[in-house]
SETI-519705 format. One record per residue (C-alpha): residue in three letters; y, x, z. Coordinates in steps of 0.02 Angstrom, whole numbers, plus 32768, in hexadecimal, padded with zeros to 4 digits. Layout:
BEGIN
SITE   rest     py     px     pz
SITE    ALA      Y      X      Z
...
This chain:
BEGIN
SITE   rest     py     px     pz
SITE    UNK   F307   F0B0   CADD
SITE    UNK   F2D1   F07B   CA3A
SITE    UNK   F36A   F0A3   C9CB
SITE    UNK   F33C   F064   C939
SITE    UNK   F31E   EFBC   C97C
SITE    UNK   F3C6   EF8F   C9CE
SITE    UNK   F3C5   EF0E   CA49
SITE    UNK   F30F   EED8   CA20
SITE    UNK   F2E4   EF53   CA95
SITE    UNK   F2E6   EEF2   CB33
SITE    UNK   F257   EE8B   CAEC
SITE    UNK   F1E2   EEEE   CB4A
SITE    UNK   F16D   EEF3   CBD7
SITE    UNK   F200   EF11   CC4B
SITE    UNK   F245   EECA   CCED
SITE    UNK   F2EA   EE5A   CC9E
SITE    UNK   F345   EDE5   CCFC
SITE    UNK   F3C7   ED66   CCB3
SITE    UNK   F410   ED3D   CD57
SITE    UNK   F4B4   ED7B   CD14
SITE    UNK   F4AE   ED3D   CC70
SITE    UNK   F555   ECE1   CC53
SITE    UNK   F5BC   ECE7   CCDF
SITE    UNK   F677   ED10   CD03
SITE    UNK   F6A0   ED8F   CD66
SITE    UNK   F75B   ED8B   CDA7
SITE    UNK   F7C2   EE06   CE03
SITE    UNK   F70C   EE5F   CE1A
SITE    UNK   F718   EF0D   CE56
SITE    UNK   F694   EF61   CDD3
SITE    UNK   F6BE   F01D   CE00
SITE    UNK   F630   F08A   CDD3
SITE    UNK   F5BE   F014   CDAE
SITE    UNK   F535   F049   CD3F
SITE    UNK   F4C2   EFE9   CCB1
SITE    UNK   F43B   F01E   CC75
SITE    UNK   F3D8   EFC9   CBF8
SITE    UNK   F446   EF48   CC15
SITE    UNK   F458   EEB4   CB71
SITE    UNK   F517   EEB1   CB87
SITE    UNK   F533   EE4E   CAE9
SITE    UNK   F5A9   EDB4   CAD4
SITE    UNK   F5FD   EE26   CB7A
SITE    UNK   F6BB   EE06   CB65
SITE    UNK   F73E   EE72   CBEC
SITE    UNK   F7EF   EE24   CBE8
SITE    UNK   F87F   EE71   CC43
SITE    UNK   F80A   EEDC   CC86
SITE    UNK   F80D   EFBA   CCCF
SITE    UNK   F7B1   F01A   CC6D
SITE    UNK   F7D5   F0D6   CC8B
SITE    UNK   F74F   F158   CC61
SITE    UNK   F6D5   F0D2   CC2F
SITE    UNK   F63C   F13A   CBD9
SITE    UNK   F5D6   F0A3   CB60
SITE    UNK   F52B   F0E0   CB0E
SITE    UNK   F4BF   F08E   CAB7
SITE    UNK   F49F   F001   CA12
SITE    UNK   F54B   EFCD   C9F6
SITE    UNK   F582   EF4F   C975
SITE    UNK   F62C   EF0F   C971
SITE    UNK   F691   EF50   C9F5
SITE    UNK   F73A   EF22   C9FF
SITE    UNK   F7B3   EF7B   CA6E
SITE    UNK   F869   EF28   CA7D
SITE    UNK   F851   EEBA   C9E7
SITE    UNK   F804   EF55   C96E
SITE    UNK   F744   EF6E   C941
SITE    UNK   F722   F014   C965
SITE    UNK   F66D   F018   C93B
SITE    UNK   F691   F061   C88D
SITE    UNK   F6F9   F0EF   C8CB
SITE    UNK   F67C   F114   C93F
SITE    UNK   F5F0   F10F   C8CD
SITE    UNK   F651   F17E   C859
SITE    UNK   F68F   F205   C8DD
SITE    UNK   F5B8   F20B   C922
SITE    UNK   F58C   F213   C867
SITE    UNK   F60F   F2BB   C84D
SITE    UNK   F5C0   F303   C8D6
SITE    UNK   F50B   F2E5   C8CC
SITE    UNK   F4F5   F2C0   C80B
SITE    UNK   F428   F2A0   C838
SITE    UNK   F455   F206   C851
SITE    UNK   F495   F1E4   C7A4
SITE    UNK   F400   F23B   C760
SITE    UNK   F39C   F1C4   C7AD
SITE    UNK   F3DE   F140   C777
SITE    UNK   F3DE   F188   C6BA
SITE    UNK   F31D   F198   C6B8
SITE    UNK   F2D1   F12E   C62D
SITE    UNK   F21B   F186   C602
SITE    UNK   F1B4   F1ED   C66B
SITE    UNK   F1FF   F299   C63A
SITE    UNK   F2A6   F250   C694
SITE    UNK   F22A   F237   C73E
SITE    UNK   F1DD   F2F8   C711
SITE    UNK   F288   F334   C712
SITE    UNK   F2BF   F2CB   C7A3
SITE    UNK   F23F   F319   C810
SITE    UNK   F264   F3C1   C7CF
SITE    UNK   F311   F39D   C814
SITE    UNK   F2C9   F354   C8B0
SITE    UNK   F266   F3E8   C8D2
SITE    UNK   F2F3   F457   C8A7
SITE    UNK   F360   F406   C929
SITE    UNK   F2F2   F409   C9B3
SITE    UNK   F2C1   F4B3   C989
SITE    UNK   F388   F4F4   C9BD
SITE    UNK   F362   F46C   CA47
SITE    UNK   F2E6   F4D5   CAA0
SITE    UNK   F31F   F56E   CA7C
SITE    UNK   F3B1   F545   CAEF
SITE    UNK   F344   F4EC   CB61
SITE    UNK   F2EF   F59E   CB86
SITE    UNK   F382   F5F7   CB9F
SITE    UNK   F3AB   F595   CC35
SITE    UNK   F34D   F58E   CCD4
SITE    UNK   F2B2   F523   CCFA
SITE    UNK   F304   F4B7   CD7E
SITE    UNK   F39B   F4A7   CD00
SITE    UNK   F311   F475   CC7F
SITE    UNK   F2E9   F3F4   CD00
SITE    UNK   F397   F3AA   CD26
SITE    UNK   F3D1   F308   CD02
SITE    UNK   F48D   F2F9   CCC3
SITE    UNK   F4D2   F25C   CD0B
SITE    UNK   F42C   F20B   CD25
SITE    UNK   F401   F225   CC7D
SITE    UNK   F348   F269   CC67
SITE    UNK   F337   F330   CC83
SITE    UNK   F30D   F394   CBE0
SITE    UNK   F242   F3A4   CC06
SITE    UNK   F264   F2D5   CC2A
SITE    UNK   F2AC   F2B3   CB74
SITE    UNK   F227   F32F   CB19
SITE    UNK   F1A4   F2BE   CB74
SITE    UNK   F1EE   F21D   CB3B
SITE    UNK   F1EE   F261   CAA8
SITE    UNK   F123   F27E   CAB2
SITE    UNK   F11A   F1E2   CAE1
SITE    UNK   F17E   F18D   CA48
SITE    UNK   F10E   F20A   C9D7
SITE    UNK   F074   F1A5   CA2B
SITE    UNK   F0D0   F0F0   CA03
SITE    UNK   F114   F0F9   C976
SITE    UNK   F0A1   F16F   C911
SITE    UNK   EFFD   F189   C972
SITE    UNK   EFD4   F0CB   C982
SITE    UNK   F040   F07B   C8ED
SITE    UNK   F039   F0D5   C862
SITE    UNK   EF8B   F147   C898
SITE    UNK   EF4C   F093   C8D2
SITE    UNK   EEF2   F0E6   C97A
SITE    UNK   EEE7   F06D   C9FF
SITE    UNK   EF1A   F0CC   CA9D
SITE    UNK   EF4F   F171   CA67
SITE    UNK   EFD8   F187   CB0F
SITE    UNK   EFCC   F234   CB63
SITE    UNK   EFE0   F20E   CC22
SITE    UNK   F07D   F29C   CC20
SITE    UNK   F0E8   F225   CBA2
SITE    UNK   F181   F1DC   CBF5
SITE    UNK   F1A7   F116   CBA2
SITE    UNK   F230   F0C0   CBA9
SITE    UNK   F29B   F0A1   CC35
SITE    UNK   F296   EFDA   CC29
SITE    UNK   F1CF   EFE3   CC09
SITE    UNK   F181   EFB3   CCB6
SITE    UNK   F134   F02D   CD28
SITE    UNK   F094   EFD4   CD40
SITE    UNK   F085   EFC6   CC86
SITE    UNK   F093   F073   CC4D
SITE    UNK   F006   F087   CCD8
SITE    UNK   EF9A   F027   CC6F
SITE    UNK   EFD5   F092   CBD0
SITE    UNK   EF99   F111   CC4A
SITE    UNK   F02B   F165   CC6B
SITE    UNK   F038   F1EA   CCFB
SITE    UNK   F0D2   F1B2   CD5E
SITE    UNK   F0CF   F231   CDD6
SITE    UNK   F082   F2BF   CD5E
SITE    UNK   F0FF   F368   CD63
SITE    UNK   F0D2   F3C0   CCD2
SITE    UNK   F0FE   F471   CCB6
SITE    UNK   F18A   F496   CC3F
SITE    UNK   F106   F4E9   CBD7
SITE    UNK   F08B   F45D   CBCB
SITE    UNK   F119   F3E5   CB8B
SITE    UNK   F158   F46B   CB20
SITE    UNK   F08F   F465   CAE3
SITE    UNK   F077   F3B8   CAD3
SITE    UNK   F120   F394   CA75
SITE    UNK   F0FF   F41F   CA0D
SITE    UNK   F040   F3DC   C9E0
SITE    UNK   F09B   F325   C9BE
SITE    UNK   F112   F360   C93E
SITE    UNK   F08E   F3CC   C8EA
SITE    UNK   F022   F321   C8D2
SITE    UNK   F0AC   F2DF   C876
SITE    UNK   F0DC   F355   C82F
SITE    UNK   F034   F35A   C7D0
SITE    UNK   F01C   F2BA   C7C0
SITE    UNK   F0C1   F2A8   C750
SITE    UNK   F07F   F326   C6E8
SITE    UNK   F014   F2B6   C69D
SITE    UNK   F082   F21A   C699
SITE    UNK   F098   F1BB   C5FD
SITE    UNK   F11E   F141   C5CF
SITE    UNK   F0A6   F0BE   C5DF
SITE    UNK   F078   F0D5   C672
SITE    UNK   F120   F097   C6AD
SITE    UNK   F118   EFF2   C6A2
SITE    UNK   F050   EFDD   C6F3
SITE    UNK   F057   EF60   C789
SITE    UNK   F02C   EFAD   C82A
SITE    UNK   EFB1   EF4B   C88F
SITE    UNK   EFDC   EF82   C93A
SITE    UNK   F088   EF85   C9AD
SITE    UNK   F0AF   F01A   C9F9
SITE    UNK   F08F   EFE2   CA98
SITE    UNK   F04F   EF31   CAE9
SITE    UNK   F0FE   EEE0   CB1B
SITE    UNK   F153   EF08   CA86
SITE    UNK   F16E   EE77   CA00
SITE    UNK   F0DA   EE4B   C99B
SITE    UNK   F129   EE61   C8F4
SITE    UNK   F10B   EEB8   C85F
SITE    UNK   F13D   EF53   C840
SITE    UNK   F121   EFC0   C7A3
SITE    UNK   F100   F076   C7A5
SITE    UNK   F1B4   F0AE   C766
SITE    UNK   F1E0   F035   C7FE
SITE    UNK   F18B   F088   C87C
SITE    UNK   F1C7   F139   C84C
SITE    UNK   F270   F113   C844
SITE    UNK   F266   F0ED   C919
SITE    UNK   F21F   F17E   C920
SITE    UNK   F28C   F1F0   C8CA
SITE    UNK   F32B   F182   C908
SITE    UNK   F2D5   F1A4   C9C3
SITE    UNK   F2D9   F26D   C9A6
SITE    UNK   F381   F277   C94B
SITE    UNK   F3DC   F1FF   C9E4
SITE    UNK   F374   F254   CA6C
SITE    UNK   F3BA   F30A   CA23
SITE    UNK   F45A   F2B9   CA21
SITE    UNK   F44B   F2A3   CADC
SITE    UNK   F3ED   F360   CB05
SITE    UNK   F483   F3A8   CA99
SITE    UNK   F4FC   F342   CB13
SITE    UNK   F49A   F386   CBA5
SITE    UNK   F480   F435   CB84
SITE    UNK   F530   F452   CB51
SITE    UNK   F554   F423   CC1A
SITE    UNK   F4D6   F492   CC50
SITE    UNK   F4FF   F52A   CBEA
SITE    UNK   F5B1   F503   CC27
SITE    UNK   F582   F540   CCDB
C-alpha cells in the first residue's frame, strides 16, 4: 500500500468494483469476512457485533460508540514507533538523511531477526499477510517507484523480483516486468534490498534543500494519478512505505519468534 497517500491509493491500475458501493446490509451474517484494499469510507455499523475486529490501514475519523478514536490511536502508534513522528518532523534534506539513517537502522534489527529464524519461517505469511522475503521485495519494488523512476527520472527501472501492490493488476505489473512466479532466494532479496537502500542512501548524500521542491516528471508507475509530485513528495512515500512495512515485519516476527 502506499501509506502516505491514504485512500488515493485505489486510483490505480487495479481490478475495483463498485458493485457494493452504498448499500444496506441488514441482519447480514458478516463473520470472518475479510477486506482487503477495500475503500470502506462513508461505512457506518449500527447496532452491530463486533468482537475481535482487527482494522489496518489509512484511518481518519473513526468513531466507536459516539467517540473519535483516531487521535488516541495515532498517539498510542506514535509512543511506540516514534519514526513516524520523525517523519513527519522533516523540513530540509538533513531531516530525509536522518530519516533514512533511521530507516536503515530499523530494518537492520529487522533482518537480524529474520536470520535467526528458519527459511520456511522467513517465508511464512502471518494471517495472509505477505511473508518476510515478500515485504523486503515490496519494498524493492517501492525503492524502484518512488525513487528509481521519480526522483532518479529513469523510465523503467523495475527489477522483475519486486513485489507491487496488492490492488495493482497482475497483467500490469507484467508489463512493469515483474516476475510473478519468480522464487528468489532469501539471499538474492537480502542482495537486492540491500543494493536499493545503498542507492539512496547515496543519493541523499548529495541532496540539497532545493532540491525539495523540483517537480518530478514521471509517476511511479503507469496507473497511478498523473499529478505532480515534488521530490520531498516522493520521498516521504517512500520512507512512510519502510517505516509502516517494519511496523508490520515487527508484528510478524514477534509471532514467529513466539514459537
Amino acid at each position: 500500500m502506499d501509506a502516505q497517500y491514504g485512500p488515493h491509493r485505489f486510483s490505480g491500475g487495479g481490478e475495483e468494483t463498485d458493485a457494493f458501493r452504498g448499500q444496506d446490509f441488514r441482519v447480514a451474517d458478516l463473520r470472518g469476512a475479510r477486506f482487503t484494499d477495500c475503500d470502506l469510507s462513508g461505512i457506518k455499523v449500527v447496532d452491530g457485533c463486533l468482537v475481535d475486529v482487527d482494522i489496518s490501514g489509512y484511518v481518519e475519523r473513526l468513531v466507536v460508540n459516539g467517540i473519535d478514536v483516531t487521535e488516541y490511536v495515532d498517539a498510542e502508534l506514535d509512543r511506540r514507533h516514534p519514526e513516524r513522528v520523525q517523519l513527519r518532523e522533516i523540513r530540509d534534506a538533513d531531516g530525509f538523511r536522518a530519516m533514512w539513517d533511521t530507516v536503515e537502522r530499523l530494518w537492520s534489527e529487522a533482518i537480524a531477526r529474520a536470520e535467526r529464524l528458519t527459511e520456511p519461517a522467513r517465508r511464512e505469511r502471518i494471517d495472509g499477510e505477505w511473508s518476510f522475503v515478500e515485504t523486503l521485495r515490496h519494498l524493492v519494488f517501492i525503492t524502484d517507484a518512488w525513487f528509481s523512476r521519480t526522483v532518479l527520472d529513469q523510465e523503467r527501472p523495475y527489477h522483475p523480483l519486486g513485489v507491487a501492490q496488492s490492488w495493482y493488476a497482475d497483467k500490469d505489473a507484467v508489463a512493469l516486468g515483474i516476475d510473478l512466479d519468480a522464487a528468489p532466494s532469501y539471499a538474492e532479496v537480502l542482495s537486492l534490498y540491500a543494493d536499493r537502500a545503498e542507492l539512496v542512501r547515496r543519493t541523499l548524500a548529495g541532496l540539497t534543500d532545493g532540491d525539495l521542491g523540483r517537480e518530478c516528471v514521471r509517476t511511479p508507475a503507469p496507473g497511478y494519478p498523473e499529478e505532480p509530485r515534488a521530490v520531498a513528495e516522493c520521498l516521504a512515500v517512500l520512507m512512510d512505505e519502510a517505516i509502516e512495512h517494519y511496523r508490520f515485519a515487527d508484528r510478524d516476527l514477534a509471532v514467529l519468534e513466539a514459537r
